[in-house]
Biotite code that builds the C-alpha atoms (Angstrom):
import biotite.structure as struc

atoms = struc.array([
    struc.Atom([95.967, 117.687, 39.240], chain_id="A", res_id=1, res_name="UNK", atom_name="CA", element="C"),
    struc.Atom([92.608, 119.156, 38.754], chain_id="A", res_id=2, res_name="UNK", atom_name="CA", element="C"),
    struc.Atom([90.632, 116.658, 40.668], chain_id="A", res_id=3, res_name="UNK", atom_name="CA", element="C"),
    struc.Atom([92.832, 117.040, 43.131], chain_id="A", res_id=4, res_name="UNK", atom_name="CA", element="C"),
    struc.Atom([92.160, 120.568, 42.987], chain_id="A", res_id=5, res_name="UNK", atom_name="CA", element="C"),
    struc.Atom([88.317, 120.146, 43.057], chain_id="A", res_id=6, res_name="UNK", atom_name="CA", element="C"),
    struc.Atom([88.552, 117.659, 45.639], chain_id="A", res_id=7, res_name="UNK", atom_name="CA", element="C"),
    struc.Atom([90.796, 119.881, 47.631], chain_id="A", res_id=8, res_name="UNK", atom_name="CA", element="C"),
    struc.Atom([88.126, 122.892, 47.449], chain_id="A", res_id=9, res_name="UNK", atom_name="CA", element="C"),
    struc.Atom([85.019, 120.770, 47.752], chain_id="A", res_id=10, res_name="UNK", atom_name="CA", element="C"),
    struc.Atom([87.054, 119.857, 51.389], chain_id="A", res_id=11, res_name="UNK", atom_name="CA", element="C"),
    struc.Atom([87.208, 123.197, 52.314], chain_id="A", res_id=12, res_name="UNK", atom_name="CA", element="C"),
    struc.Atom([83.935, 124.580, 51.142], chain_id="A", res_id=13, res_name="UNK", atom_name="CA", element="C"),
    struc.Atom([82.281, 121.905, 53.351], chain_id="A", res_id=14, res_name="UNK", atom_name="CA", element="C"),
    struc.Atom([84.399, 122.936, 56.399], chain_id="A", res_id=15, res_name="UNK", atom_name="CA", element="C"),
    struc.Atom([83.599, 126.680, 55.745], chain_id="A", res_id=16, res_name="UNK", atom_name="CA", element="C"),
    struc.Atom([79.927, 124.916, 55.818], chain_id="A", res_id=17, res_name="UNK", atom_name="CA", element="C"),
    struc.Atom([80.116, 123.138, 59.083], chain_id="A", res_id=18, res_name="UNK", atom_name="CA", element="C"),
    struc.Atom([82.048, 126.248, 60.940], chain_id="A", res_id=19, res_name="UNK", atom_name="CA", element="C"),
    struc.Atom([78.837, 128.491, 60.018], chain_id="A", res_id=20, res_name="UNK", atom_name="CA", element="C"),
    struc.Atom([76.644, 126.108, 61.236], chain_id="A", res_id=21, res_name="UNK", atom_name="CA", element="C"),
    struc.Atom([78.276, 125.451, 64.153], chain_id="A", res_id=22, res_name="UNK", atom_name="CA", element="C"),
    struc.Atom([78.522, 129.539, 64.750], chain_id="A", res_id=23, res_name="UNK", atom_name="CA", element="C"),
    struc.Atom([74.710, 129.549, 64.219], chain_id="A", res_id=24, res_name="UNK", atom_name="CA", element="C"),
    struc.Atom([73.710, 126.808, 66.276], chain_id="A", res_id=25, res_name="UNK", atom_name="CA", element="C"),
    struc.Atom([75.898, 128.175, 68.665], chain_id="A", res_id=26, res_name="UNK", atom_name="CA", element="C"),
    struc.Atom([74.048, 131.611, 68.584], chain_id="A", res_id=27, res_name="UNK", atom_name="CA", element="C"),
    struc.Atom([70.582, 130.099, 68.995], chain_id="A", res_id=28, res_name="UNK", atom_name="CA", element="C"),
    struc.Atom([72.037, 128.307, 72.459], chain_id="A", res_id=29, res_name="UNK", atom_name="CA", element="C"),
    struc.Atom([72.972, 131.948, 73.342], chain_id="A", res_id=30, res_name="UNK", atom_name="CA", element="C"),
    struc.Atom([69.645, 133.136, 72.065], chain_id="A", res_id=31, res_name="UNK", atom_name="CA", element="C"),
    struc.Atom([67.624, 130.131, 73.950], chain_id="A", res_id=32, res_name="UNK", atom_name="CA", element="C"),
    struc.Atom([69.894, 130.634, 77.341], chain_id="A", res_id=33, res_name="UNK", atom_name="CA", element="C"),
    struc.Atom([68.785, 134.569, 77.284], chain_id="A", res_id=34, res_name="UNK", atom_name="CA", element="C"),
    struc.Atom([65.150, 133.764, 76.629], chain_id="A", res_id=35, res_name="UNK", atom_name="CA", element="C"),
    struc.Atom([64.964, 131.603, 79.716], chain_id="A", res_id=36, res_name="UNK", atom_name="CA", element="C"),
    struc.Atom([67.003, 134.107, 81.786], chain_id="A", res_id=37, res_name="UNK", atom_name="CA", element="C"),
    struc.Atom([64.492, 136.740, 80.912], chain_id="A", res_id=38, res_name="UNK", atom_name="CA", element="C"),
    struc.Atom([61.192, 134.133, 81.874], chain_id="A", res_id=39, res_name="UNK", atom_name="CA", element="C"),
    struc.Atom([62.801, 133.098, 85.191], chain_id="A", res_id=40, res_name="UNK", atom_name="CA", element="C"),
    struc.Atom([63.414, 136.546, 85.540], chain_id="A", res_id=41, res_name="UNK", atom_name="CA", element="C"),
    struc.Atom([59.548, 137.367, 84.938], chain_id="A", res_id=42, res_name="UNK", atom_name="CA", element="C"),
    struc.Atom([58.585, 135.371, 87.415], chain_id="A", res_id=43, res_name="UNK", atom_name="CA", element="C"),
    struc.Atom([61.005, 136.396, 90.120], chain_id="A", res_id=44, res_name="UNK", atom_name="CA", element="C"),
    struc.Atom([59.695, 139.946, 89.573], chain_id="A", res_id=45, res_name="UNK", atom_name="CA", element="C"),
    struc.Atom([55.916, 138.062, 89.454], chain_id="A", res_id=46, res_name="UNK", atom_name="CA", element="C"),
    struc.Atom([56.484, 136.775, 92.797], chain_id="A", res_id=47, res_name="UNK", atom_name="CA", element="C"),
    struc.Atom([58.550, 140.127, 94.348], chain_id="A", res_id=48, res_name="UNK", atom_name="CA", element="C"),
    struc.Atom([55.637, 142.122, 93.179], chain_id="A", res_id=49, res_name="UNK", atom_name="CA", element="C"),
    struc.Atom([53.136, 139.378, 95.117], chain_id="A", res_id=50, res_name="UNK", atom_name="CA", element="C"),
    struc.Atom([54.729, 140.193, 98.396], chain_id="A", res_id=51, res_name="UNK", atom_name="CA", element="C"),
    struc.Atom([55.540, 143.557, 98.658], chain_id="A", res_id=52, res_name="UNK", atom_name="CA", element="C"),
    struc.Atom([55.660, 144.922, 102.314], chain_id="A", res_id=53, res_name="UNK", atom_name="CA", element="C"),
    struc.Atom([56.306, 148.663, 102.626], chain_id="A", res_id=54, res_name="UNK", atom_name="CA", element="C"),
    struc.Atom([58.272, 147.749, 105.573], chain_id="A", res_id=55, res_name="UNK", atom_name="CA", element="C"),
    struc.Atom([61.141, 146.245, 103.258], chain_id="A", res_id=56, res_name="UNK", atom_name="CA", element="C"),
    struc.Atom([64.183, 148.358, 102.768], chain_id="A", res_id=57, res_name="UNK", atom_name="CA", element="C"),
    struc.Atom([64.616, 150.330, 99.374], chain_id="A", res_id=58, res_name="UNK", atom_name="CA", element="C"),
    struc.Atom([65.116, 153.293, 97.850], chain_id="A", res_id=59, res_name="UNK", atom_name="CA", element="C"),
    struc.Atom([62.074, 154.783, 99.044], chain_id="A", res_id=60, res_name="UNK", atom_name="CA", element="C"),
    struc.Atom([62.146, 153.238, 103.003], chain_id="A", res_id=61, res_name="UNK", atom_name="CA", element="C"),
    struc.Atom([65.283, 154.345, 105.010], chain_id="A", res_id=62, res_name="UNK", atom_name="CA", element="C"),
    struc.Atom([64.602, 151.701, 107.895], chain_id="A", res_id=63, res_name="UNK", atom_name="CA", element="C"),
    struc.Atom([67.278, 148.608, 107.771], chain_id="A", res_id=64, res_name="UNK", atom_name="CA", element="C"),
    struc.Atom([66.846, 147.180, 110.916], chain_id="A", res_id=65, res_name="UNK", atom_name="CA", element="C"),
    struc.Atom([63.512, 145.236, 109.653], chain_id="A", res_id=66, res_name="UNK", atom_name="CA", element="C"),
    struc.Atom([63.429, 141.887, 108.642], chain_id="A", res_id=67, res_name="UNK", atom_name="CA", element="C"),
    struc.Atom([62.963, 141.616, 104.972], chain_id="A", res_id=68, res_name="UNK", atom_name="CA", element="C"),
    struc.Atom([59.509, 139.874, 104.108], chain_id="A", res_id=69, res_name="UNK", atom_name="CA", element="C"),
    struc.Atom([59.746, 139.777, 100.652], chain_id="A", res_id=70, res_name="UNK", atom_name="CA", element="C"),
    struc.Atom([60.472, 136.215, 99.107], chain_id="A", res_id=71, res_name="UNK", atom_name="CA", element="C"),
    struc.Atom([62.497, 138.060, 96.332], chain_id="A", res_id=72, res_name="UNK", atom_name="CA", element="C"),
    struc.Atom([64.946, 139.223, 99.075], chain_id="A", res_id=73, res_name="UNK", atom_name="CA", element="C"),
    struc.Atom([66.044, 142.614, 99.517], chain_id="A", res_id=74, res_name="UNK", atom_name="CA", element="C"),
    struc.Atom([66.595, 143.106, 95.590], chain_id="A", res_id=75, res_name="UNK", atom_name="CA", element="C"),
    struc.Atom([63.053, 141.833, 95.271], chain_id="A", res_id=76, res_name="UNK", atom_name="CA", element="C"),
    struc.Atom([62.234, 144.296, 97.485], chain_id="A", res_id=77, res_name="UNK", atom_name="CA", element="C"),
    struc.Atom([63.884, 147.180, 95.194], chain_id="A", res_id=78, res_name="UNK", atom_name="CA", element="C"),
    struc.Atom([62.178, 145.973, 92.292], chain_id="A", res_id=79, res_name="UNK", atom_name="CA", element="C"),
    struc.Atom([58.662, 145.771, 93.818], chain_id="A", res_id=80, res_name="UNK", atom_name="CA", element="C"),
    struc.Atom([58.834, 149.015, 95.512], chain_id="A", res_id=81, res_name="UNK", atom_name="CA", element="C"),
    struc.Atom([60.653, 151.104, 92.162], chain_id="A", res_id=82, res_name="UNK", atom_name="CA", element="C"),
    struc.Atom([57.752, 149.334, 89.922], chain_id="A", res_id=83, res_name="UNK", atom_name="CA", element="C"),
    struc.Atom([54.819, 150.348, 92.135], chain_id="A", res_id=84, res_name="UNK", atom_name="CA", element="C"),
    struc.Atom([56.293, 153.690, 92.517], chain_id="A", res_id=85, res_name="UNK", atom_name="CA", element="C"),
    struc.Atom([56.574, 154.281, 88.569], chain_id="A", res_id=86, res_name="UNK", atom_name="CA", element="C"),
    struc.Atom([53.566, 152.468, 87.353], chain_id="A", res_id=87, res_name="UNK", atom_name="CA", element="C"),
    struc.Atom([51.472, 151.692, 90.757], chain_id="A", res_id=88, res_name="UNK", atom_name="CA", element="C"),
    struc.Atom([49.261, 148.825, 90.129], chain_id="A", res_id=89, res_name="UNK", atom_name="CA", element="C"),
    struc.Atom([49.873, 148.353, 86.496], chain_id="A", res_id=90, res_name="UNK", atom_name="CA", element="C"),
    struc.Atom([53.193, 147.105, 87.578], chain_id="A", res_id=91, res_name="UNK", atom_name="CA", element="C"),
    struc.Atom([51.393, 143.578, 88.119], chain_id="A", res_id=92, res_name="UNK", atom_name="CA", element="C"),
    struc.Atom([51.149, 143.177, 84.591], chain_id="A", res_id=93, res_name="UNK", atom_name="CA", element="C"),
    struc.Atom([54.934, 143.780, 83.994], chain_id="A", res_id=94, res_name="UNK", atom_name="CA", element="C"),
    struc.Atom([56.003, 140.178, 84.627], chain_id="A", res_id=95, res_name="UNK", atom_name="CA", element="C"),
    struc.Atom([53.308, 139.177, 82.237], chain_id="A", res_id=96, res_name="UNK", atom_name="CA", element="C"),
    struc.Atom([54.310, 141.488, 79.755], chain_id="A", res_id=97, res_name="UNK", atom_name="CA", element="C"),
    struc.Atom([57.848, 140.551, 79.877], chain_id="A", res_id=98, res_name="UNK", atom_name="CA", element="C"),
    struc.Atom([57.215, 136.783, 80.015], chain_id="A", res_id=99, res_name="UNK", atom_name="CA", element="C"),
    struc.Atom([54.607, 137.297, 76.429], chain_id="A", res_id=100, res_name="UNK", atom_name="CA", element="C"),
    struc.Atom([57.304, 139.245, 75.139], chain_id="A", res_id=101, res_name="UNK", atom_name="CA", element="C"),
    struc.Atom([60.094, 136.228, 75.411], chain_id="A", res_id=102, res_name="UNK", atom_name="CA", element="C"),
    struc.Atom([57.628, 133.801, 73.878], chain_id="A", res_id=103, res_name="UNK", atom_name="CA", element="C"),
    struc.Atom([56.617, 136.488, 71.278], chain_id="A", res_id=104, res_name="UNK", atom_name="CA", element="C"),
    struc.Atom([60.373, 136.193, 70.216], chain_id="A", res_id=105, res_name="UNK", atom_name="CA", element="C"),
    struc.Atom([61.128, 132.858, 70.548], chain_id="A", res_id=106, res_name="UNK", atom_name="CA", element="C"),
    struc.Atom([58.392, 132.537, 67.901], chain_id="A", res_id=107, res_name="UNK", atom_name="CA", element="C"),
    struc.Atom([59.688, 135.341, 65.343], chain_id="A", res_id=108, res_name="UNK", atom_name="CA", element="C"),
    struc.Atom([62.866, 133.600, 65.890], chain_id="A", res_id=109, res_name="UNK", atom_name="CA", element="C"),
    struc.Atom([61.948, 130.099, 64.834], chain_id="A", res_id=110, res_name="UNK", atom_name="CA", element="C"),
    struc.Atom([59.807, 131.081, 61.892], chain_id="A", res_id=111, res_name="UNK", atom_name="CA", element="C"),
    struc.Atom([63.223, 133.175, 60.601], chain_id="A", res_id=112, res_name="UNK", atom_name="CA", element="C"),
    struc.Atom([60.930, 135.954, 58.998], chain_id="A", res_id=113, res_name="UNK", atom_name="CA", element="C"),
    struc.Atom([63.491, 139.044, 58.303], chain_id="A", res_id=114, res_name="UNK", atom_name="CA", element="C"),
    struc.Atom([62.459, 142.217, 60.769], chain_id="A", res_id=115, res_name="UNK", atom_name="CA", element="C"),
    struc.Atom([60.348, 144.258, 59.718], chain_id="A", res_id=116, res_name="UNK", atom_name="CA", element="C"),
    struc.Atom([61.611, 147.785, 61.273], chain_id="A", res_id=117, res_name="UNK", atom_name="CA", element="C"),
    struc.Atom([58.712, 149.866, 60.770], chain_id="A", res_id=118, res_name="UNK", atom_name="CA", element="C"),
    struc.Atom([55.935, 147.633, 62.336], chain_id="A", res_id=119, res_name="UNK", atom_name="CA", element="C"),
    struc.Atom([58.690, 147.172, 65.310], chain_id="A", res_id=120, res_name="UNK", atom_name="CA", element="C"),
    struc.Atom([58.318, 150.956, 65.750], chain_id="A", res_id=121, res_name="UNK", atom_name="CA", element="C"),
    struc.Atom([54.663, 151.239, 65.403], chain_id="A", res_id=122, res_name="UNK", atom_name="CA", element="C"),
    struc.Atom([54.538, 148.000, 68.218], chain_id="A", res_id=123, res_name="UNK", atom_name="CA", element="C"),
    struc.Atom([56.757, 150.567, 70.414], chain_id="A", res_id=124, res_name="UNK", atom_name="CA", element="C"),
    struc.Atom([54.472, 153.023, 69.997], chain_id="A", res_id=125, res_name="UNK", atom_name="CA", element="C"),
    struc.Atom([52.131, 151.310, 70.882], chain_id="A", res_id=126, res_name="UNK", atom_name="CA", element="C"),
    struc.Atom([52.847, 149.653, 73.960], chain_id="A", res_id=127, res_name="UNK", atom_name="CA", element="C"),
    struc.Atom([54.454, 153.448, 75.242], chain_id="A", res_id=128, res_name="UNK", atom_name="CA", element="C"),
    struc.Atom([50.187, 154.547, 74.611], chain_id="A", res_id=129, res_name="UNK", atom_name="CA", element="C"),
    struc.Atom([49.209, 151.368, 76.581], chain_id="A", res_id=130, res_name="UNK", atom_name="CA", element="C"),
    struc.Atom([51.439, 152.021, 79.676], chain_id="A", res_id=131, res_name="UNK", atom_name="CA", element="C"),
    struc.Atom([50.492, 155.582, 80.057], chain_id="A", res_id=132, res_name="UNK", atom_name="CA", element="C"),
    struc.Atom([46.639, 155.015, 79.525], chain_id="A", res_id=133, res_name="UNK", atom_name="CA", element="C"),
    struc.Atom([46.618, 152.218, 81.658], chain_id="A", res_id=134, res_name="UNK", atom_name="CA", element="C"),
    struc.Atom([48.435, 154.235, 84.327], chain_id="A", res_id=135, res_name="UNK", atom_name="CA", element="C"),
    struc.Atom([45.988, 156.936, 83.823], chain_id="A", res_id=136, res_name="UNK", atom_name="CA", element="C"),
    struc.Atom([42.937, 155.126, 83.525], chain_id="A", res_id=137, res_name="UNK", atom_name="CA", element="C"),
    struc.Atom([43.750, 153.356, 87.146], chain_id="A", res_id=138, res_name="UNK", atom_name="CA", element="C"),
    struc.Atom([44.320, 156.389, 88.633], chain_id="A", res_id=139, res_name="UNK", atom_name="CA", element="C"),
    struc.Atom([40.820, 157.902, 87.471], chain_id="A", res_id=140, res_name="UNK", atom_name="CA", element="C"),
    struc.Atom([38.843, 155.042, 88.303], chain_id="A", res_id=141, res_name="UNK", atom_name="CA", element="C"),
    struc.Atom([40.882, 152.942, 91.459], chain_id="A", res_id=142, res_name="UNK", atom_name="CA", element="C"),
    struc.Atom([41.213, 154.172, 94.850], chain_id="A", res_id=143, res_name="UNK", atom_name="CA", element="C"),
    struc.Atom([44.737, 155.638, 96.174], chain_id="A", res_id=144, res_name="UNK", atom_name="CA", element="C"),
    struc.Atom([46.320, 152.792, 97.848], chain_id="A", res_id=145, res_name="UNK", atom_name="CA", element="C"),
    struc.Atom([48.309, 153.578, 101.080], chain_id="A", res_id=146, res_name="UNK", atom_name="CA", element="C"),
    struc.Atom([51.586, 153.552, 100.007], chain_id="A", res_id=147, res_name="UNK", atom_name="CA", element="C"),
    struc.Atom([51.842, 154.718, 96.504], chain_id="A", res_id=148, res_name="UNK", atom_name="CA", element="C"),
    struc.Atom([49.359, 155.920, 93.882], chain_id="A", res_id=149, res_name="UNK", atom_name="CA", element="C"),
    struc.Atom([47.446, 154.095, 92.309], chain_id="A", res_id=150, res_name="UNK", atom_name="CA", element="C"),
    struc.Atom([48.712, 154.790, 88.511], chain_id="A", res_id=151, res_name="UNK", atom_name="CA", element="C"),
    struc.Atom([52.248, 155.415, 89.915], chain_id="A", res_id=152, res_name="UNK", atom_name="CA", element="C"),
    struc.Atom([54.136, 158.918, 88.802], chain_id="A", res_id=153, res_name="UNK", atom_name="CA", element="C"),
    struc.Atom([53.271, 157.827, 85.587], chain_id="A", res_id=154, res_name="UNK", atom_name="CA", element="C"),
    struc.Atom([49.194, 158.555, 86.061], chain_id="A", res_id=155, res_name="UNK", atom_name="CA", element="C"),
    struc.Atom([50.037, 161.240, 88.434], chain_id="A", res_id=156, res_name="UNK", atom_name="CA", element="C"),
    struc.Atom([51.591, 162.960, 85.735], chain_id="A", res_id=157, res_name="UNK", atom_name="CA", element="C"),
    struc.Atom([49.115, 161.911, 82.728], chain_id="A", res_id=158, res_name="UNK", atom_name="CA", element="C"),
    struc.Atom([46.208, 163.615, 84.871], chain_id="A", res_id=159, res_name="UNK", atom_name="CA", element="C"),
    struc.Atom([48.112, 166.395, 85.278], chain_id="A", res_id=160, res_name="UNK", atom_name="CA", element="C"),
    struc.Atom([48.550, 167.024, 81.958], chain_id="A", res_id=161, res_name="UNK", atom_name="CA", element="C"),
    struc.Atom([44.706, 166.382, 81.222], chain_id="A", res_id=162, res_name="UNK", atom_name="CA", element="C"),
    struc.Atom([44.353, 168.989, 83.620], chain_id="A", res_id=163, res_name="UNK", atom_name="CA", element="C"),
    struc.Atom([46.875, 171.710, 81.865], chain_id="A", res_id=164, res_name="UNK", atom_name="CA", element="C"),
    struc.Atom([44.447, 171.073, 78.363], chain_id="A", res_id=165, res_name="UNK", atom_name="CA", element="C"),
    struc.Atom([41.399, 171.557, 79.949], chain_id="A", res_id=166, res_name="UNK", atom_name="CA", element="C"),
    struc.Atom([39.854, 167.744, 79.369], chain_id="A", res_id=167, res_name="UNK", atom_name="CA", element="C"),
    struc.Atom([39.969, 166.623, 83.138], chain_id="A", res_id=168, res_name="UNK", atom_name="CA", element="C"),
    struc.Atom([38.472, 170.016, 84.177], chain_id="A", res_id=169, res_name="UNK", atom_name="CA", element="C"),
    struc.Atom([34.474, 169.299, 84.631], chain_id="A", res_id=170, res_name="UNK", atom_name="CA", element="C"),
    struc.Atom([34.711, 165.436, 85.463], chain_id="A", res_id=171, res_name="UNK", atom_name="CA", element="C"),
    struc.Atom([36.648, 162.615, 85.164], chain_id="A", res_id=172, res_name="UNK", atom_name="CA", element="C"),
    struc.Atom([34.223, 160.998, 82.720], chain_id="A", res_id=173, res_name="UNK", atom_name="CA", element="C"),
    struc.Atom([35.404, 163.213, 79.773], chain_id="A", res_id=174, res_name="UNK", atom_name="CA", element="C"),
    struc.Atom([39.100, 161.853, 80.555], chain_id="A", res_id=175, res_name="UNK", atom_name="CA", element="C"),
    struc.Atom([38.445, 158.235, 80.946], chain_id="A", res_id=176, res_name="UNK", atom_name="CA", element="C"),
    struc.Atom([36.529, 158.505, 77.528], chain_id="A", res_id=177, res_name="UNK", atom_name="CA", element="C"),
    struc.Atom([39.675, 160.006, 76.040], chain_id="A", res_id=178, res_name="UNK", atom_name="CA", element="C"),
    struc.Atom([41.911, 157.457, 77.898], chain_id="A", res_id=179, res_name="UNK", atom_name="CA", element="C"),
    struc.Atom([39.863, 154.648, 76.276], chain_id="A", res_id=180, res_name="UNK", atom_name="CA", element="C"),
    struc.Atom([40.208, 155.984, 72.927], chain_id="A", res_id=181, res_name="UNK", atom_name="CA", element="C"),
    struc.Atom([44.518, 156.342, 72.872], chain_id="A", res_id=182, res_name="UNK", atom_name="CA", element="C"),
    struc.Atom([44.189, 152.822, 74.848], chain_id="A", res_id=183, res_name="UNK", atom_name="CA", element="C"),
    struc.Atom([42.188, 151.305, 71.921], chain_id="A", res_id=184, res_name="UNK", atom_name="CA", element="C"),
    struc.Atom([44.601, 153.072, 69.198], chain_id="A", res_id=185, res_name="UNK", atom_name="CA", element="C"),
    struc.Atom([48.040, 151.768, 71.210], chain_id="A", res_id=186, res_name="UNK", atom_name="CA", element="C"),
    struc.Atom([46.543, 148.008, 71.135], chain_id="A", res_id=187, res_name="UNK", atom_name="CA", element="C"),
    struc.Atom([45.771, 148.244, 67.526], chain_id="A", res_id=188, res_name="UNK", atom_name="CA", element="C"),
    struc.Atom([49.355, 149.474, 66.929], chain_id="A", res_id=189, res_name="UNK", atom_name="CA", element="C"),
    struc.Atom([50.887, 146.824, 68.930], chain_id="A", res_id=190, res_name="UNK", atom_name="CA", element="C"),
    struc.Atom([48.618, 143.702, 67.497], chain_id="A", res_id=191, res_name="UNK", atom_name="CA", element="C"),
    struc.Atom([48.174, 145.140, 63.914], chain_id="A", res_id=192, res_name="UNK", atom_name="CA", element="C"),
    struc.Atom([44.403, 144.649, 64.445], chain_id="A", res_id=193, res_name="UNK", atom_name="CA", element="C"),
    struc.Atom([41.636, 146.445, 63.277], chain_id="A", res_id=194, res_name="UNK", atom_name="CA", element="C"),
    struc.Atom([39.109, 148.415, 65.816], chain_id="A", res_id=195, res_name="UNK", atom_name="CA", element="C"),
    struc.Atom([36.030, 146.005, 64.332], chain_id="A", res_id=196, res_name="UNK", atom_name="CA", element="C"),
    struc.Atom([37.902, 143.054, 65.467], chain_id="A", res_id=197, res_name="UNK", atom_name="CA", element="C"),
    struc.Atom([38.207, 144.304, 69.036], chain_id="A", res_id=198, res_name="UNK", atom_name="CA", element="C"),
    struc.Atom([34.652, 145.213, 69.260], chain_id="A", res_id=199, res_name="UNK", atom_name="CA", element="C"),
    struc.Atom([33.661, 141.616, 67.815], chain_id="A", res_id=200, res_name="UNK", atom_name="CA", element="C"),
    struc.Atom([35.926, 139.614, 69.865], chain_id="A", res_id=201, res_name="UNK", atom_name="CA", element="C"),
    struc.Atom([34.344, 141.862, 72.765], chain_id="A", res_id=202, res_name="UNK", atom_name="CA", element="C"),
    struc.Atom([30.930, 140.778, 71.767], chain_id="A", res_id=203, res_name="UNK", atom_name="CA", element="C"),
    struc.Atom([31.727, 137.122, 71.200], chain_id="A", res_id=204, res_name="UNK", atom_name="CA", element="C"),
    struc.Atom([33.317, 137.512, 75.188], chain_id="A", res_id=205, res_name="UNK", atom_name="CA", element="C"),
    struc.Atom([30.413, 139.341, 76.572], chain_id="A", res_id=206, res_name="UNK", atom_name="CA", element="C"),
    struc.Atom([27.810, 136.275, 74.325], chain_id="A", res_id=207, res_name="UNK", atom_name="CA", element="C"),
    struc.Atom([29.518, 133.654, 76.077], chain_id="A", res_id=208, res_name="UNK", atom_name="CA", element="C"),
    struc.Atom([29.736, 135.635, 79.780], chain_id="A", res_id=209, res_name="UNK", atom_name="CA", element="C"),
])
């Protein structure tokens, strides 16, 4: 009787067993069908942003009797036209960003580290001090282009604000130095490096250049 009791419970241990890794394996297919969703998706947006025509209907063009020219179709044309409004020509580097980002998390996901919720914050933090210096910094230095600014609403509205404290007051110099400075702190919060790393890996670039 009490082998057949072991027996019996070593039977359904191993089926508990196989039903979690089945459930597992079944959430990494979930996990692995979203990641490539979100690259296709990058480069859908990639290519939308490539052919933006102002003459496409969206939410900021009223005309619907054009032909749509943008490969991405209509909703292409949404996308490309919200994303240049917001962030102007940073918006290239949105596809990019998203497409890093997938294969950033593929990789945390494979090496099955448990996440770390502070650095995740401090990575947030410092991508939101990326987007709006970069934003900024284009709209100092780039020319307008015709149909949207340059840094999108986003650098319209971080100029402005250098302009309510005084810094973008004499010249644009003083900004762009203060621009760099929260750009240098957001990429060392989002890549955990130090500021003497930059500047070597700068000098080792520039050596080789």
């Amino acid at each position: 009787m009490k082998v057949w009791r072991v027996s019996f419970l070593r039977h359904q241990y191993i089926k508990y067993i196989n039903f979690i890794i089945k459930v597992i394996d079944n959430r990494s297919i979930l996990s692995s069908g979203l990641l490539i969703i979100k690259m296709f998706f990058s480069i859908y947006l990639m290519v939308s942003l490539l052919t933006f025509t102002p003459s496409d209907p969206s939410w900021l063009q009223t005309s619907s009797n054009l032909p749509v020219n943008n490969i991405g179709g209509t909703i292409g044309a949404w996308f490309a036209d919200t994303i240049f409004f917001i962030f102007g020509l940073i918006g290239y580097t949105i596809p990019s960003g998203i497409f890093l980002f997938c294969l950033y998390s593929y990789y945390q996901y494979n090496i099955k580290s448990y996440p770390n919720y502070f650095l995740k914050s401090l990575k947030i933090i410092g991508i939101f001090f990326l987007i709006l210096t970069s934003c900024g910094l284009v709209s100092l230095i780039f020319r307008e282009p015709i149909y949207f600014s340059s840094g999108g609403i986003i650098g319209s509205m971080v100029i402005h604000i250098l302009t309510l404290l005084n810094i973008n007051e004499d010249s644009n110099t003083i900004s762009i130095v203060y621009l760099w400075g929260i750009w240098f702190l957001g990429m060392i919060l989002l890549t955990g490096q130090s500021l003497l790393s930059f500047i070597k890996t700068i000098c080792i670039i520039l050596k080789r250049s």
